[in-house]
PDB file of N, CA, C and O in Angstrom:
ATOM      1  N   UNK A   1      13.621  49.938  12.932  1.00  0.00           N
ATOM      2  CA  UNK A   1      12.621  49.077  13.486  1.00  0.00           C
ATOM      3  C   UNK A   1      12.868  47.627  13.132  1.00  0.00           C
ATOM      4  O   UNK A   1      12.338  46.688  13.727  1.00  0.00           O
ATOM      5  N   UNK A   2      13.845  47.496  11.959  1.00  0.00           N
ATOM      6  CA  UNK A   2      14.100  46.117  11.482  1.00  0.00           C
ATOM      7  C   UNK A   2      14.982  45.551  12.977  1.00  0.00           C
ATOM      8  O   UNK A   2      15.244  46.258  13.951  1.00  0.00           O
ATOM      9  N   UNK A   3      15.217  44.538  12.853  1.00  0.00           N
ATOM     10  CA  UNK A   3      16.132  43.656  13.794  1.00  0.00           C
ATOM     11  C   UNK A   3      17.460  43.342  12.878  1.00  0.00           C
ATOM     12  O   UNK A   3      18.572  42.996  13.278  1.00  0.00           O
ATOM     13  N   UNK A   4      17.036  43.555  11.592  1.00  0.00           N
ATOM     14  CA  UNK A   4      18.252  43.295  11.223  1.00  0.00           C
ATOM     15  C   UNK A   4      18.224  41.766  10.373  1.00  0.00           C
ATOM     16  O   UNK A   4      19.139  41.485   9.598  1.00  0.00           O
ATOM     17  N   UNK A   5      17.379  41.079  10.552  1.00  0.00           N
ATOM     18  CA  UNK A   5      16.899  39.490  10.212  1.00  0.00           C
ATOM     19  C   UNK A   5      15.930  39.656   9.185  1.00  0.00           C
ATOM     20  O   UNK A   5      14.851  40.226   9.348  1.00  0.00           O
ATOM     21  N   UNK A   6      16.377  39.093   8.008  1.00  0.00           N
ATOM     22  CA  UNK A   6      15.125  39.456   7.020  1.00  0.00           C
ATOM     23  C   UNK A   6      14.293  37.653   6.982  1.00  0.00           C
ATOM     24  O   UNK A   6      14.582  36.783   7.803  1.00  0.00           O
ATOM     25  N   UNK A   7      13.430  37.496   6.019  1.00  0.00           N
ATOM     26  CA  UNK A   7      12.350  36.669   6.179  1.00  0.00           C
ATOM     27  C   UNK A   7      13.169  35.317   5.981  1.00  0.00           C
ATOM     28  O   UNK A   7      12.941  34.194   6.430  1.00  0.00           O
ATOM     29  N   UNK A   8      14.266  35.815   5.109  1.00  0.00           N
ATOM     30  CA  UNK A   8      15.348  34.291   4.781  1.00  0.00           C
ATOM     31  C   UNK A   8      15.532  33.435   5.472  1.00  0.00           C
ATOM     32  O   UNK A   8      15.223  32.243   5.461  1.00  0.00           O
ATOM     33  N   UNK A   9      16.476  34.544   6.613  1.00  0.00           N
ATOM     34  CA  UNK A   9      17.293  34.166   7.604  1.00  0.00           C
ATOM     35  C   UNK A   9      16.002  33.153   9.223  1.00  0.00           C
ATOM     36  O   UNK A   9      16.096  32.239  10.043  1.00  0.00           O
ATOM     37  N   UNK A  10      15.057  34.127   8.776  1.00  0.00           N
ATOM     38  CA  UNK A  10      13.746  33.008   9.691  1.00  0.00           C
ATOM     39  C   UNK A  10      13.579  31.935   8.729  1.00  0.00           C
ATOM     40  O   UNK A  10      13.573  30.900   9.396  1.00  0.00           O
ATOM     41  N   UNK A  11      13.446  31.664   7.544  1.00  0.00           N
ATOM     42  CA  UNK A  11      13.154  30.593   6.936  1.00  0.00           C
ATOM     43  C   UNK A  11      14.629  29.407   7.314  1.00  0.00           C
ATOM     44  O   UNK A  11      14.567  28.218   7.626  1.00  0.00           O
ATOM     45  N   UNK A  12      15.567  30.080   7.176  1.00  0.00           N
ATOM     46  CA  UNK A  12      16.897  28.957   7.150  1.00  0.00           C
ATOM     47  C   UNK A  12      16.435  28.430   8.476  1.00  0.00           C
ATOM     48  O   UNK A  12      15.793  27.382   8.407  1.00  0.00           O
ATOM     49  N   UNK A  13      16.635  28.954   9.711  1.00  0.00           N
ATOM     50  CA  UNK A  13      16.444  28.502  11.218  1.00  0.00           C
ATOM     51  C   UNK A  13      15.622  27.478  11.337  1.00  0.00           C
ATOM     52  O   UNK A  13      16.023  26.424  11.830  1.00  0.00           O
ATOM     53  N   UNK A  14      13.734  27.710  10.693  1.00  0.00           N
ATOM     54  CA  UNK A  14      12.915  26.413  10.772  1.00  0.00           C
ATOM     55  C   UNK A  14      13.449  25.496  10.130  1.00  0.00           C
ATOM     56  O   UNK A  14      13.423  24.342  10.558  1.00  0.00           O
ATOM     57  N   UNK A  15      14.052  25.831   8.952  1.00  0.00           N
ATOM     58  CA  UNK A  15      14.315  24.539   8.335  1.00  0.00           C
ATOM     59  C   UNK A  15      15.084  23.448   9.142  1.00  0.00           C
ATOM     60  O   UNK A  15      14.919  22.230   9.214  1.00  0.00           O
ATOM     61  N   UNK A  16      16.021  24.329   9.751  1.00  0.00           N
ATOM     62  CA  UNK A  16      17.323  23.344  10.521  1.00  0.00           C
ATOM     63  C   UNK A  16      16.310  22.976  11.983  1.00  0.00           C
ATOM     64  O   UNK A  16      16.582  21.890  12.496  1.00  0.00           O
ATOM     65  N   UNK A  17      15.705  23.415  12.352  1.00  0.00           N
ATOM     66  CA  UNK A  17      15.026  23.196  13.680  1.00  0.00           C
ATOM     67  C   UNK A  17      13.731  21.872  13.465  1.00  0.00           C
ATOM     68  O   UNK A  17      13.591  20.889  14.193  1.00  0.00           O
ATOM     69  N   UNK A  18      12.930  22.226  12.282  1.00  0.00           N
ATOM     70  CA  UNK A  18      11.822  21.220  11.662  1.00  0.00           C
ATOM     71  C   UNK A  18      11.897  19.830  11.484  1.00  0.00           C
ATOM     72  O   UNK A  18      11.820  19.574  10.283  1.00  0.00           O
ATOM     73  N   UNK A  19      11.977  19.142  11.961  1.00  0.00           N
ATOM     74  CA  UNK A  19      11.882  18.058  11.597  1.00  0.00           C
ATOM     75  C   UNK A  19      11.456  17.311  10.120  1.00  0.00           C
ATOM     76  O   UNK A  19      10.296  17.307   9.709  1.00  0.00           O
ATOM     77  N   UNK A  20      12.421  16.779   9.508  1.00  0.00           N
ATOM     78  CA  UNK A  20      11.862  16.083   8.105  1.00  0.00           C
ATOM     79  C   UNK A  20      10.937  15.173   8.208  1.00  0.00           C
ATOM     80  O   UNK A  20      10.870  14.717   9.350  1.00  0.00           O
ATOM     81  N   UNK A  21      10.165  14.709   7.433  1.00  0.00           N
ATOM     82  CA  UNK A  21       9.265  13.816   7.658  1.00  0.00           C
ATOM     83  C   UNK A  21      10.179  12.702   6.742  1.00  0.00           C
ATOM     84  O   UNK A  21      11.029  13.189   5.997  1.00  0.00           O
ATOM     85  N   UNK A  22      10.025  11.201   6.780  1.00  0.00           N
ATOM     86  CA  UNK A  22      10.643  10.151   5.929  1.00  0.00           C
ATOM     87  C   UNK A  22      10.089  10.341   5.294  1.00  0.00           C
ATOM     88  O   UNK A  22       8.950  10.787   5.431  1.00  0.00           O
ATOM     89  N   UNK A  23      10.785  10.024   4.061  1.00  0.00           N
ATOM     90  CA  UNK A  23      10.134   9.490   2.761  1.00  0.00           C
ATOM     91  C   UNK A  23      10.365   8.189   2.527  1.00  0.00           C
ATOM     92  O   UNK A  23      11.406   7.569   2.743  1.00  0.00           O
ATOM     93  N   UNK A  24       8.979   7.655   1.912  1.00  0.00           N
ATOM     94  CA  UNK A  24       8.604   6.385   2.255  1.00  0.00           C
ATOM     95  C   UNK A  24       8.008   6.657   0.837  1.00  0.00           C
ATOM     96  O   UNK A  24       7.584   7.689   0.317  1.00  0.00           O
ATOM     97  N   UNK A  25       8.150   5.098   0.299  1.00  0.00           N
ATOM     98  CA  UNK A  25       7.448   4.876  -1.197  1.00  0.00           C
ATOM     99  C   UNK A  25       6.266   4.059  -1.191  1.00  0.00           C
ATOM    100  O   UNK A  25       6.416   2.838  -1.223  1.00  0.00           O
ATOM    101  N   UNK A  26       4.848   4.669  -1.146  1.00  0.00           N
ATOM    102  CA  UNK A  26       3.154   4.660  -1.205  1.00  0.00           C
ATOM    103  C   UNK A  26       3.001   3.869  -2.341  1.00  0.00           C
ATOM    104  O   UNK A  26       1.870   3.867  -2.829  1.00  0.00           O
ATOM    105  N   UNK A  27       4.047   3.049  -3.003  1.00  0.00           N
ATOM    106  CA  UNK A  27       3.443   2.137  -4.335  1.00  0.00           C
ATOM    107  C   UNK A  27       2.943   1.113  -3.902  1.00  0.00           C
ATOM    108  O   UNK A  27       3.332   0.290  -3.073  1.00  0.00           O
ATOM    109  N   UNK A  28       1.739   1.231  -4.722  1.00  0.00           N
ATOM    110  CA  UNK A  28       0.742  -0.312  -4.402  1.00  0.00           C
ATOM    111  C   UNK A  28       0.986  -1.107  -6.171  1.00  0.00           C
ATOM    112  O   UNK A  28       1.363  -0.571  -7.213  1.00  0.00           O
ATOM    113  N   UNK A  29       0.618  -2.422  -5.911  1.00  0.00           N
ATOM    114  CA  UNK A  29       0.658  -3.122  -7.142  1.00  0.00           C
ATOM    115  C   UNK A  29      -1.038  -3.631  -7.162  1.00  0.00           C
ATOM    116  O   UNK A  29      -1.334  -4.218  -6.121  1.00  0.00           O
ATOM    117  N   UNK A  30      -1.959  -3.528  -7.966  1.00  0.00           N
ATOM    118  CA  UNK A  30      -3.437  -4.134  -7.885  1.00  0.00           C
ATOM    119  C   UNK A  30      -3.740  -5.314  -8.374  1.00  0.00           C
ATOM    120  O   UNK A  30      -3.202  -5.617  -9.439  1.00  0.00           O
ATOM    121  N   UNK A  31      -4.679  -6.291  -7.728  1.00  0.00           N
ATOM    122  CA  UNK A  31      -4.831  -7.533  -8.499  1.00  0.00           C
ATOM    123  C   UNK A  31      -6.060  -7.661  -8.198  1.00  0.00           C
ATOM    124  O   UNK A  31      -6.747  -7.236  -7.269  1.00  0.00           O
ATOM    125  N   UNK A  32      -6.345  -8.572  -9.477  1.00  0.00           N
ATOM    126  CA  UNK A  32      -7.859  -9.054  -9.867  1.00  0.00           C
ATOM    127  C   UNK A  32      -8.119 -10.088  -8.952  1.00  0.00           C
ATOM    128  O   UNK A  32      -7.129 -10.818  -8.997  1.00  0.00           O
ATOM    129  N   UNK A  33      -9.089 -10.624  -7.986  1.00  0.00           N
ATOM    130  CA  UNK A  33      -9.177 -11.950  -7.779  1.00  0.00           C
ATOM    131  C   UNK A  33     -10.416 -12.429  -7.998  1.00  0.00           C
ATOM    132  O   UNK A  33     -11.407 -11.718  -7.829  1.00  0.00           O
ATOM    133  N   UNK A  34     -10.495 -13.777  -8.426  1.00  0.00           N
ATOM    134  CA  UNK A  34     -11.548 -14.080  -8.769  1.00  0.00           C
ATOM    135  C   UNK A  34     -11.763 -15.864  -8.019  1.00  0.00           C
ATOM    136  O   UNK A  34     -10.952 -16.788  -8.086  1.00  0.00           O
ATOM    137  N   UNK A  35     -12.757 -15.857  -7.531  1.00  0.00           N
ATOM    138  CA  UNK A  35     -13.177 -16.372  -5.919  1.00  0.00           C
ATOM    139  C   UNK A  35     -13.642 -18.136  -6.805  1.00  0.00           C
ATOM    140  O   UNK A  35     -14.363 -18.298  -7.790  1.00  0.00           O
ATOM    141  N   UNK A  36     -13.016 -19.028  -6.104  1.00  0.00           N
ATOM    142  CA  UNK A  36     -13.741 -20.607  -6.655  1.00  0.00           C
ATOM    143  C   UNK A  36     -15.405 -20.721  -7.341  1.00  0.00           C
ATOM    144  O   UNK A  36     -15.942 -21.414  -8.205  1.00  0.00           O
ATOM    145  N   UNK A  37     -15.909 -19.428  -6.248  1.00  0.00           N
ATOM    146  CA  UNK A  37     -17.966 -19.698  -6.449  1.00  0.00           C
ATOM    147  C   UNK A  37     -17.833 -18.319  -7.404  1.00  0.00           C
ATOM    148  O   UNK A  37     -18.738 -17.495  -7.539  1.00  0.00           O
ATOM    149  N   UNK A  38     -16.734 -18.261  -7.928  1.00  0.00           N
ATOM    150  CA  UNK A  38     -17.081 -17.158  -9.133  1.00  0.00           C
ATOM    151  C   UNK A  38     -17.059 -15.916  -9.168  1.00  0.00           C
ATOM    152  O   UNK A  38     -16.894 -15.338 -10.242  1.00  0.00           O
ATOM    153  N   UNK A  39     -17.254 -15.096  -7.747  1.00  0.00           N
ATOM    154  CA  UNK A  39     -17.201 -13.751  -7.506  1.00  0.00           C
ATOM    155  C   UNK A  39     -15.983 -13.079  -7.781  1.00  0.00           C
ATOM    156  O   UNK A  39     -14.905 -13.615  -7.527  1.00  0.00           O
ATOM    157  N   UNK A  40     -16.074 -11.883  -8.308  1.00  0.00           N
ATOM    158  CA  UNK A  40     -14.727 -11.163  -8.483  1.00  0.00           C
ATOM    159  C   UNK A  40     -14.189 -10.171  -7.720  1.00  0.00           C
ATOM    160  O   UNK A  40     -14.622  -9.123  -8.198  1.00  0.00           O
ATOM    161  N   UNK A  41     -13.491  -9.934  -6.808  1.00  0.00           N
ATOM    162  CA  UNK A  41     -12.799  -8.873  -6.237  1.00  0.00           C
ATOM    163  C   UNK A  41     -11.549  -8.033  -7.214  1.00  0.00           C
ATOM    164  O   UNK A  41     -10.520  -8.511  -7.692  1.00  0.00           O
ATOM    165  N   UNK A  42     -12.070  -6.647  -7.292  1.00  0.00           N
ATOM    166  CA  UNK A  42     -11.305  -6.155  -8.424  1.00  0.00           C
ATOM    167  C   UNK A  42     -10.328  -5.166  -7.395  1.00  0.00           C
ATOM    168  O   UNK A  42     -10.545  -4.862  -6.222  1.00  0.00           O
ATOM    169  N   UNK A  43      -9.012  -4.729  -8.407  1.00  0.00           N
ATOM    170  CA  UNK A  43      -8.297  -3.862  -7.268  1.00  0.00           C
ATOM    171  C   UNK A  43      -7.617  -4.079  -5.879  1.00  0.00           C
ATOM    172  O   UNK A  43      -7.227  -3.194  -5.117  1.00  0.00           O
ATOM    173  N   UNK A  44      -7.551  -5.475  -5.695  1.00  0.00           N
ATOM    174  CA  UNK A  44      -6.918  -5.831  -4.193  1.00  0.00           C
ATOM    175  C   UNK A  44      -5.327  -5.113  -4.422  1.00  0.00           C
ATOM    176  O   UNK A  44      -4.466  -5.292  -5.284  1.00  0.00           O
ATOM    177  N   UNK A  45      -5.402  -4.246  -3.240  1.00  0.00           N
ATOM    178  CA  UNK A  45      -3.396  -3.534  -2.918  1.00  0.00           C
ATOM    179  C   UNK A  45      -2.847  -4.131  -2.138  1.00  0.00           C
ATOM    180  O   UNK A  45      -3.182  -4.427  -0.991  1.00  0.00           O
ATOM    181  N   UNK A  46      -1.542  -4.460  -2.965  1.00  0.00           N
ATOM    182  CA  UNK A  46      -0.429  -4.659  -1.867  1.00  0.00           C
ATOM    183  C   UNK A  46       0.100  -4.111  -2.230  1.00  0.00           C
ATOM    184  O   UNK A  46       0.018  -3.700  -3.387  1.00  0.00           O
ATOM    185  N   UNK A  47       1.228  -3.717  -1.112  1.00  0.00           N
ATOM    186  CA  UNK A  47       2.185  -3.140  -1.276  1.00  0.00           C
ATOM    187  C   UNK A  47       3.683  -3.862  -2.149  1.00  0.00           C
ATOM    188  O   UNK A  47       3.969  -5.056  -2.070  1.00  0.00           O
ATOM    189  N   UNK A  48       4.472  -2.860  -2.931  1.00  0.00           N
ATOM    190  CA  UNK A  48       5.285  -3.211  -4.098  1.00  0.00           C
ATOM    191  C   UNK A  48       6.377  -3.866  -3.615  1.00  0.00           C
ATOM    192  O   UNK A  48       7.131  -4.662  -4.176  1.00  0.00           O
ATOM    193  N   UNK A  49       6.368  -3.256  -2.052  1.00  0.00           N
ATOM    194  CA  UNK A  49       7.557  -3.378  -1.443  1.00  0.00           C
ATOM    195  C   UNK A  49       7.372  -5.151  -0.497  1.00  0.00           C
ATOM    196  O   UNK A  49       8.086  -5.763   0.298  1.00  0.00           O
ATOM    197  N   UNK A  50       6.369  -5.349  -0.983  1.00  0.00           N
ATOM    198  CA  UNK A  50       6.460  -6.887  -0.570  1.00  0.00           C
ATOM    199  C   UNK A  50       6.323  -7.785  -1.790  1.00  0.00           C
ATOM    200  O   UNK A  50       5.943  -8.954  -1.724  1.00  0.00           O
ATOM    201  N   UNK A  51       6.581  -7.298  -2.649  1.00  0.00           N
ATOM    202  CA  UNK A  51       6.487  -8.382  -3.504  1.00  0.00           C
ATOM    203  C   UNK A  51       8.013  -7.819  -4.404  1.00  0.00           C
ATOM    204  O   UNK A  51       8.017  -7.720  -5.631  1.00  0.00           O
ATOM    205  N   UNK A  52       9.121  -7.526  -3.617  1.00  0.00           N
ATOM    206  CA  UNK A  52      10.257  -6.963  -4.612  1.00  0.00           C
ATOM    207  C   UNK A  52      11.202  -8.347  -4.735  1.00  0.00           C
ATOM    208  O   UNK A  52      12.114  -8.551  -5.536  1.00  0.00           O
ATOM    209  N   UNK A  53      10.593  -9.396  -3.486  1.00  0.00           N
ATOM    210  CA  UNK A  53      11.659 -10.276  -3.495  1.00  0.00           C
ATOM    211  C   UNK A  53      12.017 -11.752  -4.704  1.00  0.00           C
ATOM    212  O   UNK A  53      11.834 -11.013  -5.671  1.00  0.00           O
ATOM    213  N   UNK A  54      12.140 -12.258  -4.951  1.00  0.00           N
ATOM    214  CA  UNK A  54      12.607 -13.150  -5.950  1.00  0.00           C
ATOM    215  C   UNK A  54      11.957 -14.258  -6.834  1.00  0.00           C
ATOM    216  O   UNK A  54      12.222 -14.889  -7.858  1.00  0.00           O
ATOM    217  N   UNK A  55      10.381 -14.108  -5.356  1.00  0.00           N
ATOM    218  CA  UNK A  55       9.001 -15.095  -6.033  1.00  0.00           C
ATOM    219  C   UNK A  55       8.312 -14.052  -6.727  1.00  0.00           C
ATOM    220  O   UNK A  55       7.135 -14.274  -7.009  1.00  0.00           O
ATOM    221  N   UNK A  56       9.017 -12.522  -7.186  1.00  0.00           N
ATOM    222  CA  UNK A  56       7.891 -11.881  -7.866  1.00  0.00           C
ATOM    223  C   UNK A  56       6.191 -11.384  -7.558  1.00  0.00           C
ATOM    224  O   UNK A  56       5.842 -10.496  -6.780  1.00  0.00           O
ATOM    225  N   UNK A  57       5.532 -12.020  -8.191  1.00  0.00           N
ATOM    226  CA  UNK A  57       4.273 -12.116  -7.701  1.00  0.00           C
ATOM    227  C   UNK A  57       3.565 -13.392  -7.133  1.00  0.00           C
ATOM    228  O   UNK A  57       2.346 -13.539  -7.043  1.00  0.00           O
ATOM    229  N   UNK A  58       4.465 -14.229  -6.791  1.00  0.00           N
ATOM    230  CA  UNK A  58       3.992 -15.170  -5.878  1.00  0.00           C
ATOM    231  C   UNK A  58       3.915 -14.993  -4.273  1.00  0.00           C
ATOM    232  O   UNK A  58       3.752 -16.013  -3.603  1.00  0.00           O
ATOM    233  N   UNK A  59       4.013 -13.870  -3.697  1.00  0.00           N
ATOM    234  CA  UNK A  59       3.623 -13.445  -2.412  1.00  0.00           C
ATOM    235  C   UNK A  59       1.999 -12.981  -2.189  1.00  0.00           C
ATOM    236  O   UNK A  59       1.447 -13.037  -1.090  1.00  0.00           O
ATOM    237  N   UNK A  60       1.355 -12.525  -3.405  1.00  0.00           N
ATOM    238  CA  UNK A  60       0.140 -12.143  -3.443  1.00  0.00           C
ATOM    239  C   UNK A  60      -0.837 -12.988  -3.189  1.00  0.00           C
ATOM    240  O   UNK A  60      -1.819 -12.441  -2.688  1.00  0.00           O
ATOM    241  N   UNK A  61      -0.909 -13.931  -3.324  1.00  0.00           N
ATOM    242  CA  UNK A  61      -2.280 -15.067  -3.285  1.00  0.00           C
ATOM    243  C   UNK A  61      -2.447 -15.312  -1.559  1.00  0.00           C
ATOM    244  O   UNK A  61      -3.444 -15.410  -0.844  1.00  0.00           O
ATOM    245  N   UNK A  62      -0.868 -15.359  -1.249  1.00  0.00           N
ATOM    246  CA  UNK A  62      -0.976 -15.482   0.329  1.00  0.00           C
ATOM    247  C   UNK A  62      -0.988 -14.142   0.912  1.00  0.00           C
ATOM    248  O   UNK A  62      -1.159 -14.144   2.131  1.00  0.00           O
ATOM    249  N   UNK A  63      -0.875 -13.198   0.458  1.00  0.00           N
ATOM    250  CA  UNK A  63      -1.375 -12.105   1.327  1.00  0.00           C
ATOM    251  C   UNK A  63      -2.498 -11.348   1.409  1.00  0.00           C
ATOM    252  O   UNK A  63      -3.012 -10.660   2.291  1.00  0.00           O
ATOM    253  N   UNK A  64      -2.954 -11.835  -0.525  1.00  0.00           N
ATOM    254  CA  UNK A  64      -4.633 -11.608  -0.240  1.00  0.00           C
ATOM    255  C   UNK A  64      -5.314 -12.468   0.246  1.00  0.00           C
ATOM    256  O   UNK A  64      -6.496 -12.127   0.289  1.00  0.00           O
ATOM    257  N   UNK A  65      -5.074 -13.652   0.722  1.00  0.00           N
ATOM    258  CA  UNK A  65      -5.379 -14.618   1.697  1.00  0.00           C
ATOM    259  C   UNK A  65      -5.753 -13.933   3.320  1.00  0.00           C
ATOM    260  O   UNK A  65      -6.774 -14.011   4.003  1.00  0.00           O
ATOM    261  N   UNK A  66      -4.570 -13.323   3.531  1.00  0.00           N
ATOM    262  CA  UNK A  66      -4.518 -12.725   5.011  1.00  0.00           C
ATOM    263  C   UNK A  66      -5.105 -11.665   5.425  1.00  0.00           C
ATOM    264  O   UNK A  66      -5.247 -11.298   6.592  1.00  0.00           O
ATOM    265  N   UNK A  67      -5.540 -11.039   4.232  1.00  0.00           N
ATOM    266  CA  UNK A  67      -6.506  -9.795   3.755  1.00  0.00           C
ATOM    267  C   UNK A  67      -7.827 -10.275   4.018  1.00  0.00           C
ATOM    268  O   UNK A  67      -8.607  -9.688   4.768  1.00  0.00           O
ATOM    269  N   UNK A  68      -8.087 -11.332   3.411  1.00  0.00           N
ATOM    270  CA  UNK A  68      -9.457 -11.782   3.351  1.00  0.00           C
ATOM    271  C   UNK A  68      -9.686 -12.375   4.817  1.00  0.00           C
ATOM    272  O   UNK A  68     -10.886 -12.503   5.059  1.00  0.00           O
ATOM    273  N   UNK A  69      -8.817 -12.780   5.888  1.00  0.00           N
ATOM    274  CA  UNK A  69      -9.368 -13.580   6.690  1.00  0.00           C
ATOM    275  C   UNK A  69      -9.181 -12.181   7.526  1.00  0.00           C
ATOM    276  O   UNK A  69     -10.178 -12.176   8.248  1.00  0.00           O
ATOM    277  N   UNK A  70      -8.378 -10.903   7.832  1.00  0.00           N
ATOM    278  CA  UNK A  70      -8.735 -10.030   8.472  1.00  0.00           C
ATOM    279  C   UNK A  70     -10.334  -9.831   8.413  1.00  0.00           C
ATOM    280  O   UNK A  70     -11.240 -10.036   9.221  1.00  0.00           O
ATOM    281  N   UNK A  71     -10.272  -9.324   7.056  1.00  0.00           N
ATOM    282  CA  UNK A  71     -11.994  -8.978   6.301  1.00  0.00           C
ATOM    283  C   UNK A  71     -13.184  -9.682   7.286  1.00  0.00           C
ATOM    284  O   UNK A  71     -14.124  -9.124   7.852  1.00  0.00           O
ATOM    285  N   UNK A  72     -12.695 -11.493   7.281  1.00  0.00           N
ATOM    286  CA  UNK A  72     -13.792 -12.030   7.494  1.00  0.00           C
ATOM    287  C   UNK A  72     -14.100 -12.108   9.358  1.00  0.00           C
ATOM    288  O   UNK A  72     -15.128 -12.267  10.017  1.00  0.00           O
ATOM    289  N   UNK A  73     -12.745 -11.921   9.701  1.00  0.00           N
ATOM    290  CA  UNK A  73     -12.641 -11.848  11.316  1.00  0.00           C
ATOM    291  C   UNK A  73     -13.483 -10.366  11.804  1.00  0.00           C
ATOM    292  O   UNK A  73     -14.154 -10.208  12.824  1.00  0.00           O
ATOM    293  N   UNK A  74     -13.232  -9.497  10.848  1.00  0.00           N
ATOM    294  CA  UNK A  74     -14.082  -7.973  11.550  1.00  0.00           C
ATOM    295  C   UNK A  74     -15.579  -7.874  10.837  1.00  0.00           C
ATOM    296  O   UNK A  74     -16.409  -7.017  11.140  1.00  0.00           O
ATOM    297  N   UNK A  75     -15.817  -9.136   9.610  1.00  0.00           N
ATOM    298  CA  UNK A  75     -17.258  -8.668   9.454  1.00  0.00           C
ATOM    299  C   UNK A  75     -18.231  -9.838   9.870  1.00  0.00           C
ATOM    300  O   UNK A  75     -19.398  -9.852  10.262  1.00  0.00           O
ATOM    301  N   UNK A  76     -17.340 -10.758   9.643  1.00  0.00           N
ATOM    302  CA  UNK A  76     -18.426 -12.286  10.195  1.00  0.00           C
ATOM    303  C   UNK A  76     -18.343 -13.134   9.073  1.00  0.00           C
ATOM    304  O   UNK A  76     -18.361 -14.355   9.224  1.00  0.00           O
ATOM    305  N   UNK A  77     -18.244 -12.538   7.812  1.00  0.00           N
ATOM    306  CA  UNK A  77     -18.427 -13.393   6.686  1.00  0.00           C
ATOM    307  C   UNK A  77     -16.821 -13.779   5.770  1.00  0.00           C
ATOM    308  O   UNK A  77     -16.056 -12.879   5.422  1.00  0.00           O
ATOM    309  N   UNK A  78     -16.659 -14.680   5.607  1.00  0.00           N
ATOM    310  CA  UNK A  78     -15.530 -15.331   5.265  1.00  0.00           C
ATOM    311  C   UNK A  78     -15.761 -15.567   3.604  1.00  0.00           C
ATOM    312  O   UNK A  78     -16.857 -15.879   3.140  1.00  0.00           O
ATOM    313  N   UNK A  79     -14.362 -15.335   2.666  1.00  0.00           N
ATOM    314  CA  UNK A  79     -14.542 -15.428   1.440  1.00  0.00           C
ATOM    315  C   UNK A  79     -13.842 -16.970   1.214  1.00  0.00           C
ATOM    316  O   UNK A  79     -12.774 -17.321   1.715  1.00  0.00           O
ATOM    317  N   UNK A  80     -14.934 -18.010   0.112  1.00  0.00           N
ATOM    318  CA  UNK A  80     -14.010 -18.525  -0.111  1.00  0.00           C
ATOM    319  C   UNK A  80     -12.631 -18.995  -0.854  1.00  0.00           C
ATOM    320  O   UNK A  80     -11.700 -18.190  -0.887  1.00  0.00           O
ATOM    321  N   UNK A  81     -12.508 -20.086  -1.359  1.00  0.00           N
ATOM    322  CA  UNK A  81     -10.368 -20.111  -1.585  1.00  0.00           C
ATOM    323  C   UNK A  81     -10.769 -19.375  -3.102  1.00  0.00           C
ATOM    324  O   UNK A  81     -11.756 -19.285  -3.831  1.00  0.00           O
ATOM    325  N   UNK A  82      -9.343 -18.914  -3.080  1.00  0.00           N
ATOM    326  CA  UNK A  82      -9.154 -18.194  -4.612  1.00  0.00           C
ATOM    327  C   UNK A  82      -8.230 -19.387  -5.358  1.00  0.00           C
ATOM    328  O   UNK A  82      -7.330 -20.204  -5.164  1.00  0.00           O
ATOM    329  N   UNK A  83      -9.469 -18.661  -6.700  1.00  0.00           N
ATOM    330  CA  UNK A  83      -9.110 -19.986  -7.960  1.00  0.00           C
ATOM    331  C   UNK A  83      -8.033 -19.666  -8.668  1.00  0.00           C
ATOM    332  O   UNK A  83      -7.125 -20.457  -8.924  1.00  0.00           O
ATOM    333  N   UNK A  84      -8.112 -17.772  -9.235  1.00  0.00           N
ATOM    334  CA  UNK A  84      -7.271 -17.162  -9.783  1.00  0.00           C
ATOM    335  C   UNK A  84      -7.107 -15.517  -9.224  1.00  0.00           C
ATOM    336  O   UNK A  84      -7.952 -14.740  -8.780  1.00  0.00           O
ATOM    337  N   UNK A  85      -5.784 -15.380  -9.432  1.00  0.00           N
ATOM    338  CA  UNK A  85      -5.517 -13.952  -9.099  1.00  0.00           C
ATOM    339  C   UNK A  85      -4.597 -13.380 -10.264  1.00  0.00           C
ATOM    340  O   UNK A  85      -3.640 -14.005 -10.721  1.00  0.00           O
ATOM    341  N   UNK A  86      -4.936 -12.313 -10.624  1.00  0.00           N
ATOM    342  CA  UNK A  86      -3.950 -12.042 -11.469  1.00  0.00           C
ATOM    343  C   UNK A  86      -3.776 -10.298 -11.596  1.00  0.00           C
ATOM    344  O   UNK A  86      -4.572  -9.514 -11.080  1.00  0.00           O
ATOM    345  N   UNK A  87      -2.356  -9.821 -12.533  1.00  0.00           N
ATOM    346  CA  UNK A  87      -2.620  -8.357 -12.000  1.00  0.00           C
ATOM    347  C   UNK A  87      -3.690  -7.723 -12.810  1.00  0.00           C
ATOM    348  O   UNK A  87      -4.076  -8.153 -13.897  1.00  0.00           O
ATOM    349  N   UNK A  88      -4.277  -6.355 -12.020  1.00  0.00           N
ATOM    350  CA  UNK A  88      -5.276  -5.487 -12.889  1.00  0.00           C
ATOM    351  C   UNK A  88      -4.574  -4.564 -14.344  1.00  0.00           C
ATOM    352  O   UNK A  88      -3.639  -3.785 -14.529  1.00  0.00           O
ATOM    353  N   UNK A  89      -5.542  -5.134 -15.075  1.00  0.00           N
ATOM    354  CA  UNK A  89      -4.822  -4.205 -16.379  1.00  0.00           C
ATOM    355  C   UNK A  89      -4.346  -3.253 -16.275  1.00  0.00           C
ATOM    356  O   UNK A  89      -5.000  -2.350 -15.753  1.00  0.00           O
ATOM    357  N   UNK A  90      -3.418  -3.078 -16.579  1.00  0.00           N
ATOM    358  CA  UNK A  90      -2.807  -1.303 -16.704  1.00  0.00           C
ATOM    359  C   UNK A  90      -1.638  -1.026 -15.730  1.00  0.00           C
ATOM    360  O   UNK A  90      -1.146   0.095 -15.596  1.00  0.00           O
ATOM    361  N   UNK A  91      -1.124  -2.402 -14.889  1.00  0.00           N
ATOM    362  CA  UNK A  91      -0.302  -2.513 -13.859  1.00  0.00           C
ATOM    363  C   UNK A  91       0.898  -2.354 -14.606  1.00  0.00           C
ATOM    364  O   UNK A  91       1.988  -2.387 -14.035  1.00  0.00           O
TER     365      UNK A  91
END
């Protein structure tokens, strides 16, 4: 009643037929910001992979910049300029 094909030989086939998914690296780096009128935004992510290049962590201020004006374009309310940003402990 067998065919002759045990459960392996179906496992090898999907594998070669399945499509891999990429692997892609999900690292975020977190930063504190803390707003001119004093408010603090804790935890802002970017991604690691934009800040690998040679200014270090000088890409962040301008991209939580671009963060914030998305923010303020979909809610109405606009944050204002950041005084300091720096990373969240434990980074």
């Amino acid at each position: 009643m067998s065919s002759g094909r045990g459960v392996s030989s179906l496992d090898s086939q999907w594998s070669t037929v399945m499509a891999r998914k990429k692997v892609t690296d999900n690292t975020y780096v977190f930063f504190d910001v803390v707003y001119e009128d004093g408010t603090l935004s804790s935890n802002r992510k970017i991604s690691s992979e934009e800040l690998l290049g040679p200014d270090g962590d000088g890409p962040a201020k301008w991209l939580i910049e671009a963060q914030d004006r998305k923010i303020a374009e979909m809610s109405g309310r606009s944050r204002g300029p950041i005084k300091i940003i720096g990373r969240t402990p434990g980074q």
